[in-house]
N, C-alpha and C positions, 0 to 999 in steps of 0.2 A: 504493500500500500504506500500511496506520498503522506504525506504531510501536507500542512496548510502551506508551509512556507515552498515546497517543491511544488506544490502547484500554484502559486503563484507563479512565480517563476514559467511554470509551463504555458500558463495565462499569457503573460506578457512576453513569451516567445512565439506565439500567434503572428499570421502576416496581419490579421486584422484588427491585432492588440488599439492600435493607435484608434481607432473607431471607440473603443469601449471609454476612451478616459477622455469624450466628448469632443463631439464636433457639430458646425453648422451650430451653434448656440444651442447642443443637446447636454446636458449636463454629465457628467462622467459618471459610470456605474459603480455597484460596489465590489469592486474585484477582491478584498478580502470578503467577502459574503459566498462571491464566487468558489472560489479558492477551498473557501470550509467545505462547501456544500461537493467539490470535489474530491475533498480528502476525507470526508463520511463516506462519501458513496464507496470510495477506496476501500477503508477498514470495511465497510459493511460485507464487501464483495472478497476479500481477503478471511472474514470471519466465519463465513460459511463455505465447506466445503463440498456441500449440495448445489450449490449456486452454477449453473451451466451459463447462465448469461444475465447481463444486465443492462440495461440503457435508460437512461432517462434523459428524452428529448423531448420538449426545449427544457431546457433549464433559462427561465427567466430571472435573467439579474437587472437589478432597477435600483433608481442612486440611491437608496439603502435599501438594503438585503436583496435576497435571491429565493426561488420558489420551483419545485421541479411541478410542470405543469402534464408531465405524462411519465410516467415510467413501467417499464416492462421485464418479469421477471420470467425465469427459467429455470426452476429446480427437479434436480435427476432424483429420482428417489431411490 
């Protein structure tokens, strides 16, 4: 699993990083909101070892905090 601070980092190695910390007078996102909500999904997905797959898309980040608006699970029994 990352971490909050490894995914950050993986965050702002994005080609489209520069979009999230505001443009066109959009206010910048919460990229540590982002970042958390990435390094839960991590451990969650690390913590089971039933878990065959995981996605949650979108994950909506907004200038404070972040919210998974779909996610999809996969457990092998």
């Amino acid at each position: 699993p990352v971490d909050e601070s490894q995914a950050e980092r993986l965050i702002h190695s994005l080609r489209g990083a520069p979009l999230l910390e505001g443009t066109r007078g959009r206010p910048p996102v919460d990229i540590p909101a982002a970042a958390a909500a990435v390094a839960a999904v991590s451990r969650a997905a690390a913590s089971c070892a039933a878990l065959a797959e995981l996605d949650v898309n979108p994950l909506l980040v907004l200038p404070r905090g972040a919210v998974a608006l779909d996610a999809r699970m996969l457990v092998e029994s």
